[in-house]
KEKE-3310 file (N, C-alpha, C; in steps of 0.2 Angstrom, whole numbers, plus 5000, padded with zeros to 4 digits):
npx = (5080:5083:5094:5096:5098:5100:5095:5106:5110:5110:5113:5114:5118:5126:5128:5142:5153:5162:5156:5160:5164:5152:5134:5121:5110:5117:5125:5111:5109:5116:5118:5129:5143:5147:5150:5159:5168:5172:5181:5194:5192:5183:5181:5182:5174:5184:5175:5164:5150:5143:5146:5143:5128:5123:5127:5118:5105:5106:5104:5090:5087:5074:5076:5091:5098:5095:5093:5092:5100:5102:5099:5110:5121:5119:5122:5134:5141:5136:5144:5157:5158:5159:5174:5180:5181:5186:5196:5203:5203:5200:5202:5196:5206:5210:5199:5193:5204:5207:5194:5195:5205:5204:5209:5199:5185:5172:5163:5159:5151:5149:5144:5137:5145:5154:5159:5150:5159:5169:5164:5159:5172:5175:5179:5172:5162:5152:5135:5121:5104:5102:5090:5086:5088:5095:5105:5105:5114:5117:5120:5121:5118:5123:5124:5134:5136:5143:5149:5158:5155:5141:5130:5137:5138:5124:5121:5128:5122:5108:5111:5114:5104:5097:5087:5095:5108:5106:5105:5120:5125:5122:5128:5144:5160:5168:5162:5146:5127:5112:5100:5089:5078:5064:5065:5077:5079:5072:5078:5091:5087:5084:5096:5107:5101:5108:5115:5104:5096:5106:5110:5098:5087:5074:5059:5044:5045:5048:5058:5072:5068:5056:5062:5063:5051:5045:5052:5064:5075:5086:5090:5105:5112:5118:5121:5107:5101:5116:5131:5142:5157:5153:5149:5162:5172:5170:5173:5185:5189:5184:5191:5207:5203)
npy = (4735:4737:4742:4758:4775:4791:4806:4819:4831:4837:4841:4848:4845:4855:4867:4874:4889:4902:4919:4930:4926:4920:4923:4923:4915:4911:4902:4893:4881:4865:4867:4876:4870:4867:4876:4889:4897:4891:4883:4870:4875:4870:4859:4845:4838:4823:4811:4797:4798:4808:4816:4807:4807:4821:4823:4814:4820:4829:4825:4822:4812:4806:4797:4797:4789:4776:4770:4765:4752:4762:4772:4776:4776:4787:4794:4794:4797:4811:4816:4812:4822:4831:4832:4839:4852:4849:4854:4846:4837:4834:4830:4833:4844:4850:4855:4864:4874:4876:4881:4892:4900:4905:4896:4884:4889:4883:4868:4852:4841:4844:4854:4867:4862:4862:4875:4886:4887:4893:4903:4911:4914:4924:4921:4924:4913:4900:4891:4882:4876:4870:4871:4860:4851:4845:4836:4827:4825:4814:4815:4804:4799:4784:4771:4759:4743:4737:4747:4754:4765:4769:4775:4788:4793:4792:4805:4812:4813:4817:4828:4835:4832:4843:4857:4866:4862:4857:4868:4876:4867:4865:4878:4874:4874:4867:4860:4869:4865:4858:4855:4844:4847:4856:4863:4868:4875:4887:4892:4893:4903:4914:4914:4916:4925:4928:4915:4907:4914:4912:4899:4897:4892:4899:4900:4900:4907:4902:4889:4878:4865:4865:4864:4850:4845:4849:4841:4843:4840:4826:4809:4805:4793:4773:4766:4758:4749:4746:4743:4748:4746:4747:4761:4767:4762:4768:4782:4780:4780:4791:4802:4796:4800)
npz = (5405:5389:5375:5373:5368:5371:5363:5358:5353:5337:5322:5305:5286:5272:5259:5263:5262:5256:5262:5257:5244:5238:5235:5250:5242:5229:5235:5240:5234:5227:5214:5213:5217:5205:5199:5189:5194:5205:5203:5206:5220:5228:5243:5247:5261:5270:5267:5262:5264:5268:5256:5245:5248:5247:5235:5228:5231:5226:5213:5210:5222:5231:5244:5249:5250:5250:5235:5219:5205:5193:5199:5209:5197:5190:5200:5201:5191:5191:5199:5195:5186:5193:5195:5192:5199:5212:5222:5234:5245:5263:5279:5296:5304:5291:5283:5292:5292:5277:5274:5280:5280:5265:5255:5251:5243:5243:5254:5252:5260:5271:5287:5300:5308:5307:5301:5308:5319:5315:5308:5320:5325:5318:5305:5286:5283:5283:5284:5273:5269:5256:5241:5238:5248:5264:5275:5290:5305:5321:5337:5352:5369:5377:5387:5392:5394:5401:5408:5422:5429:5430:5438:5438:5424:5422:5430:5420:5408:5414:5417:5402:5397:5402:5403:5406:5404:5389:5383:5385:5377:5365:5361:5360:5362:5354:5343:5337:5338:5333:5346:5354:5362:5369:5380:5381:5370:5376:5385:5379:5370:5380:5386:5377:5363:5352:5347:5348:5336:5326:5323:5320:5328:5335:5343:5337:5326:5309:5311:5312:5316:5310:5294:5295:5298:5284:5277:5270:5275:5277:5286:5288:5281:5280:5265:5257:5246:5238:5244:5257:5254:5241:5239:5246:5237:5225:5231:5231:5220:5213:5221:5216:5203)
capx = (5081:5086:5099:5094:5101:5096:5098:5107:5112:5111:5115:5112:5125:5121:5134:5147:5154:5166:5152:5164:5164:5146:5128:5119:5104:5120:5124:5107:5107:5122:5124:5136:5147:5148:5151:5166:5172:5175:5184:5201:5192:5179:5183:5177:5175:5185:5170:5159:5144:5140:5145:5137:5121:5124:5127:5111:5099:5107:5101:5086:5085:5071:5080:5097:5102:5088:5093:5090:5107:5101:5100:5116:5125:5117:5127:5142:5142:5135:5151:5165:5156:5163:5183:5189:5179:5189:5205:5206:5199:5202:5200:5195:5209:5211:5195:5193:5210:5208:5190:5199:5213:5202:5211:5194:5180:5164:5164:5153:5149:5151:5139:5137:5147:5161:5159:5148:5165:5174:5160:5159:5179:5174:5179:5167:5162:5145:5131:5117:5102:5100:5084:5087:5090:5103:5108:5107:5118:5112:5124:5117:5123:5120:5128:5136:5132:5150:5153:5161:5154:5133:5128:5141:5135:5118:5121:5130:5115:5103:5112:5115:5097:5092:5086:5103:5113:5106:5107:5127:5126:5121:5135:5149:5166:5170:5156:5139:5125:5105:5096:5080:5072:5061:5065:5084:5080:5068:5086:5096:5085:5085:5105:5110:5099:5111:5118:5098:5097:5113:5108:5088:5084:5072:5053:5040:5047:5051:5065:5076:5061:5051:5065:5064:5044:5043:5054:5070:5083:5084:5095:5112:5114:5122:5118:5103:5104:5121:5136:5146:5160:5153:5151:5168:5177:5167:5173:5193:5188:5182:5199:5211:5204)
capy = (4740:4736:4745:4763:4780:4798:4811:4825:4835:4835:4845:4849:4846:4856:4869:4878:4892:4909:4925:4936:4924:4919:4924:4914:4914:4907:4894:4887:4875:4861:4870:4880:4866:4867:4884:4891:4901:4884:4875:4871:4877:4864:4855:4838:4833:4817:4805:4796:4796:4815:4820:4804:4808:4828:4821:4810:4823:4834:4823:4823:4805:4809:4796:4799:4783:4772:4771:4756:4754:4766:4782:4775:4775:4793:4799:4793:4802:4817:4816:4812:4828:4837:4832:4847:4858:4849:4856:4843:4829:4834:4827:4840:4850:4854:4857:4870:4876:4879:4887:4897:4904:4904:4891:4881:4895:4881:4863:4848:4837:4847:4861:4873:4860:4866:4883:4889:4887:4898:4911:4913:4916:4929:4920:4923:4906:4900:4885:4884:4870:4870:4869:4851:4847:4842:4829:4827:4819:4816:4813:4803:4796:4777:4768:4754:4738:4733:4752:4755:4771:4770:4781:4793:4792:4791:4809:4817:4811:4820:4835:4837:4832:4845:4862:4872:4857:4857:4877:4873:4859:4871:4882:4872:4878:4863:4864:4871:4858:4861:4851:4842:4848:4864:4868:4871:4879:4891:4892:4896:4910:4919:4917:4917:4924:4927:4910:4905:4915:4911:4892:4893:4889:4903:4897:4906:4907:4896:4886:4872:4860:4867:4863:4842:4845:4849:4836:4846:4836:4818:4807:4805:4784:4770:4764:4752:4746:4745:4739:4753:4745:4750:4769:4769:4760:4773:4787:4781:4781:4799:4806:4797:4801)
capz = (5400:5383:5373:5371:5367:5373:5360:5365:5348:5329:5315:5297:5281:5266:5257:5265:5258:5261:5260:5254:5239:5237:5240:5252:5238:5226:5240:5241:5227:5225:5205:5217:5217:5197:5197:5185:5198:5211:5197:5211:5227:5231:5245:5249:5269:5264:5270:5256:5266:5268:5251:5239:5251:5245:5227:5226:5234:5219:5205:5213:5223:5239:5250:5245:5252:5247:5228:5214:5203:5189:5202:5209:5191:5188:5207:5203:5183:5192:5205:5191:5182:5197:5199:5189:5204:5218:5224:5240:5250:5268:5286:5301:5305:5283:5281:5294:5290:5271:5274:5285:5276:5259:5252:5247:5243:5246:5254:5252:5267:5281:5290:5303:5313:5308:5299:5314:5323:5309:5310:5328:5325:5314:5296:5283:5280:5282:5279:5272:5267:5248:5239:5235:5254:5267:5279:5297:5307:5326:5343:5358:5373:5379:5395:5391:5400:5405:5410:5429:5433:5427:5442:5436:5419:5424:5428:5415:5404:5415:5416:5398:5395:5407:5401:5406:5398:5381:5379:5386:5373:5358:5360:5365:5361:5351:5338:5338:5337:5338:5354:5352:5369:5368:5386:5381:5367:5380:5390:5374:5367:5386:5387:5369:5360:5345:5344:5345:5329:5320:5325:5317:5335:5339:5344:5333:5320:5305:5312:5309:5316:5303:5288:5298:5295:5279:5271:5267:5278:5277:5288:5284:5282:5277:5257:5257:5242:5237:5249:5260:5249:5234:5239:5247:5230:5220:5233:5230:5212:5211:5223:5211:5195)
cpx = (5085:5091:5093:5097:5096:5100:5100:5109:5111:5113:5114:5119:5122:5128:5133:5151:5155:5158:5154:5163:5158:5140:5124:5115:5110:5121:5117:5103:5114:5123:5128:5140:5152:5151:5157:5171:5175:5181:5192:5198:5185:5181:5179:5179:5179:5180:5166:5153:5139:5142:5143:5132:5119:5121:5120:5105:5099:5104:5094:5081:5081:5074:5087:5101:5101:5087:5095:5099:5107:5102:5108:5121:5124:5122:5132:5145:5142:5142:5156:5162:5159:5171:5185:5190:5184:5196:5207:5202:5204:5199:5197:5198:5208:5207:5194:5200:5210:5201:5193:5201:5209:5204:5206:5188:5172:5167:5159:5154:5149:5143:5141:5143:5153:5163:5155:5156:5168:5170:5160:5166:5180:5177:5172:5164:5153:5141:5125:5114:5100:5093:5082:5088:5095:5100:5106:5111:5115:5118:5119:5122:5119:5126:5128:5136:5136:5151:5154:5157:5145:5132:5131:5137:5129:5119:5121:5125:5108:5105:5111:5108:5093:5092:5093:5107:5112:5106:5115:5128:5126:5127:5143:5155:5171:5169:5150:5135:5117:5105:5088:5074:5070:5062:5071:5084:5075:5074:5091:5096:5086:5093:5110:5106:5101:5113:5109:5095:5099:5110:5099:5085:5077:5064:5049:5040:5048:5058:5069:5070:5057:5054:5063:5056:5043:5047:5062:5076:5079:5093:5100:5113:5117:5118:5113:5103:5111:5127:5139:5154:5158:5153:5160:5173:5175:5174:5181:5195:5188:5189:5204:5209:5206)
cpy = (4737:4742:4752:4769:4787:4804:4817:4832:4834:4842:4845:4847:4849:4859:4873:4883:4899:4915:4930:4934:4923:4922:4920:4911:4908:4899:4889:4885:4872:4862:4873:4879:4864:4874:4885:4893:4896:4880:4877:4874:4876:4858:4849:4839:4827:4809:4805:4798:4804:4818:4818:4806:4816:4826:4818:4812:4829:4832:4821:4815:4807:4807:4794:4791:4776:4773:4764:4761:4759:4772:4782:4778:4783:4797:4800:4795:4808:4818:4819:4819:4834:4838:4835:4852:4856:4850:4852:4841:4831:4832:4834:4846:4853:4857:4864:4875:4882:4883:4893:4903:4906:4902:4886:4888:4889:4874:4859:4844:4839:4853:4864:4869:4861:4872:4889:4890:4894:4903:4914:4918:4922:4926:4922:4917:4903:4893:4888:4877:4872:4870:4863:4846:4849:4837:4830:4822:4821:4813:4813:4799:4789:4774:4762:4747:4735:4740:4751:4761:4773:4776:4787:4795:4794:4802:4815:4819:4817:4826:4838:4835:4839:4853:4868:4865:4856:4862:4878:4871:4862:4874:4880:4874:4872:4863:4864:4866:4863:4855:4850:4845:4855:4868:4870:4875:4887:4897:4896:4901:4915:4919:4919:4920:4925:4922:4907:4906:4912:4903:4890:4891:4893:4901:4903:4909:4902:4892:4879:4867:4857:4863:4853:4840:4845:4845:4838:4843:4829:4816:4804:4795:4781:4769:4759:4745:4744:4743:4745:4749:4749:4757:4769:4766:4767:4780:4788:4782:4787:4802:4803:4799:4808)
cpz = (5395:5379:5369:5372:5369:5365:5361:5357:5342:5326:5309:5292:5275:5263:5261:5260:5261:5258:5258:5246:5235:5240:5244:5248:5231:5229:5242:5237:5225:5218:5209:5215:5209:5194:5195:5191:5205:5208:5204:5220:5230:5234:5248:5258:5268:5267:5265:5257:5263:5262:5245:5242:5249:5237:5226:5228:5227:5214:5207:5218:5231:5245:5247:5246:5250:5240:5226:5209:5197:5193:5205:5203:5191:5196:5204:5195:5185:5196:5202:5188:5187:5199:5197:5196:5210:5219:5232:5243:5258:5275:5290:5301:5297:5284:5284:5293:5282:5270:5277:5282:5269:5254:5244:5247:5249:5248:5254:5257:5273:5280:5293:5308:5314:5306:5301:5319:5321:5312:5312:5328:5322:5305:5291:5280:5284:5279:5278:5270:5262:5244:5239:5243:5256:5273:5287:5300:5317:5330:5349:5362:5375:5384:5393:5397:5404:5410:5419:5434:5431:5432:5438:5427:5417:5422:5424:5411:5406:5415:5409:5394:5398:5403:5399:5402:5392:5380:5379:5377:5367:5356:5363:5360:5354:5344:5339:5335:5338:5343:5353:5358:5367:5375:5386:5376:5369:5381:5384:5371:5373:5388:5383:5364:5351:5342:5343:5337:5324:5319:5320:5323:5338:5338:5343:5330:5316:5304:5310:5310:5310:5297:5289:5295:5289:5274:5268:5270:5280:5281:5283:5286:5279:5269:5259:5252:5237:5244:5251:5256:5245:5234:5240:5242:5228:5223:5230:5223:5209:5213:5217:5203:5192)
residu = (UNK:UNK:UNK:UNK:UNK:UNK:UNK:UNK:UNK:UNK:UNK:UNK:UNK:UNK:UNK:UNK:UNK:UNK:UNK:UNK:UNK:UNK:UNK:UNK:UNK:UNK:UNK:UNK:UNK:UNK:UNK:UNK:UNK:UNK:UNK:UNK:UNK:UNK:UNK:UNK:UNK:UNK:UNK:UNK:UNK:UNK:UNK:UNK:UNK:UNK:UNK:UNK:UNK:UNK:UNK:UNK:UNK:UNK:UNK:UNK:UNK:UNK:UNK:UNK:UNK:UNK:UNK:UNK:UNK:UNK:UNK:UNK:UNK:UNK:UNK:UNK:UNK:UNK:UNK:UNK:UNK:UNK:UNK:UNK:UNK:UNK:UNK:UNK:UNK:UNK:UNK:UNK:UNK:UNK:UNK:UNK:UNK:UNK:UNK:UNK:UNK:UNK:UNK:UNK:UNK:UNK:UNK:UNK:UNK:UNK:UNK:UNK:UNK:UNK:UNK:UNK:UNK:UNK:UNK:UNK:UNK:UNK:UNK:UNK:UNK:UNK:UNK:UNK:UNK:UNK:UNK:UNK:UNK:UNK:UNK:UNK:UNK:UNK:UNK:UNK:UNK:UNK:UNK:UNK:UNK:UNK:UNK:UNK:UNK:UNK:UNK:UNK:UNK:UNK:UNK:UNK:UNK:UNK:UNK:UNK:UNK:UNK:UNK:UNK:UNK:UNK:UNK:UNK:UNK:UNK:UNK:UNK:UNK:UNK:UNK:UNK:UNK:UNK:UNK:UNK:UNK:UNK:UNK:UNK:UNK:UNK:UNK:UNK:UNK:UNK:UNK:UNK:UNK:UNK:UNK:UNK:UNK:UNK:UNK:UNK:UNK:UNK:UNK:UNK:UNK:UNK:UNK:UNK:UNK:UNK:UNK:UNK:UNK:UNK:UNK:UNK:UNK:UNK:UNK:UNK:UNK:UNK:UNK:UNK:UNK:UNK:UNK:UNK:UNK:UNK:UNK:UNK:UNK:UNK:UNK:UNK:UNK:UNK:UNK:UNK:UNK)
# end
């Protein structure tokens, strides 16, 4: 067996955003982020990847990642056209912190993965995928070839592959995730059926599946034609200016 990964979660990134403060119909379209009413309380995730790939699906690039240096040049006009809006470039804890508190109203590069957390907590805080798209990002697990404990490992893998372990897996305390199995998403509609809901998980309806079908979320990657240099210069570019 050659090097191979199990998939065991993904997630969406689109805007985020307090619903006290906006509608979701306002939140879905990255103009949000341009909004008068943001100027100071738009907050960056501070990672270039998830919020040029936001940027680039904005001006209308289909693989946000896969761009020639003229749609490049147009990201990185459209970005600086938004430094008045940002009030702060934060890590994890900030992020969830100043949605929290309503410090920042809306945020770019994050999703449900962290304002699922909030929600559940009762914040008014919220994602949402844009007209224009959003991102996935996916988590899998892979056994290493040096590891000590494979057996053991072996297990966990099939647990958390197994029907009861991917509906677990969804709602975990950490943050919420969807699950690519249809037999955890069976499990999570009959134990949860509200996080199924909140989640987009529910089968028979127009689910999050459907959004992956129809073209509206693209993986979240590295740059192809330019250098992960060249975003992350740009990105230090944009914070200090």
């Amino acid at each position: 067996m050659g090097h191979c990964s199990v998939i065991t979660r993904f997630g969406f990134l689109g805007v985020s955003y307090n619903t006290d403060a906006f509608t979701e119909a306002e939140a879905s379209s990255y103009d949000l982020f341009a909004d008068e009413r943001l100027t100071g309380k738009l907050g960056h995730f501070d990672w270039h990847l998830p919020n040029l790939g936001q940027m680039s699906l904005h001006v209308g690039n289909p693989s946000p990642y896969d761009i020639d240096e003229a749609a490049w040049e147009r990201v990185q006009e459209h970005t600086m056209g938004l430094r008045r809006q940002a009030g702060g470039f934060f890590d994890y804890g900030g992020t969830f912190s100043s949605l929290d508190n309503g410090q920042m109203l809306a945020f770019a590069g994050i999703g449900d993965w962290i304002t699922g957390t909030l929600e559940k907590n009762g914040s008014p805080v919220r994602s949402v995928i844009p007209e224009q798209g959003g991102l996935q990002w996916t988590e899998s697990f892979s056994i290493g070839r040096g590891s000590r404990n494979q057996e053991m490992a072996k297990k966990w893998i099939q647990y958390i592959t197994s029907p009861e372990g991917q509906a677990k897996s969804a709602d975990m305390v950490a943050y919420p995730a969807m699950v690519p199995s249809q037999a955890g998403w069976r499990v999570l509609n009959e134990t949860n059926p509200d996080e199924a809901k909140r989640q987009n998980m529910v089968l028979g309806e127009r689910n999050a599946m459907d959004m992956i079908r129809e073209g509206l979320i693209q993986y979240r990657q590295l740059p192809v034609q330019q250098s992960l240099e060249d975003w992350n210069d740009f990105w230090s570019d944009y914070k200090g200016a």
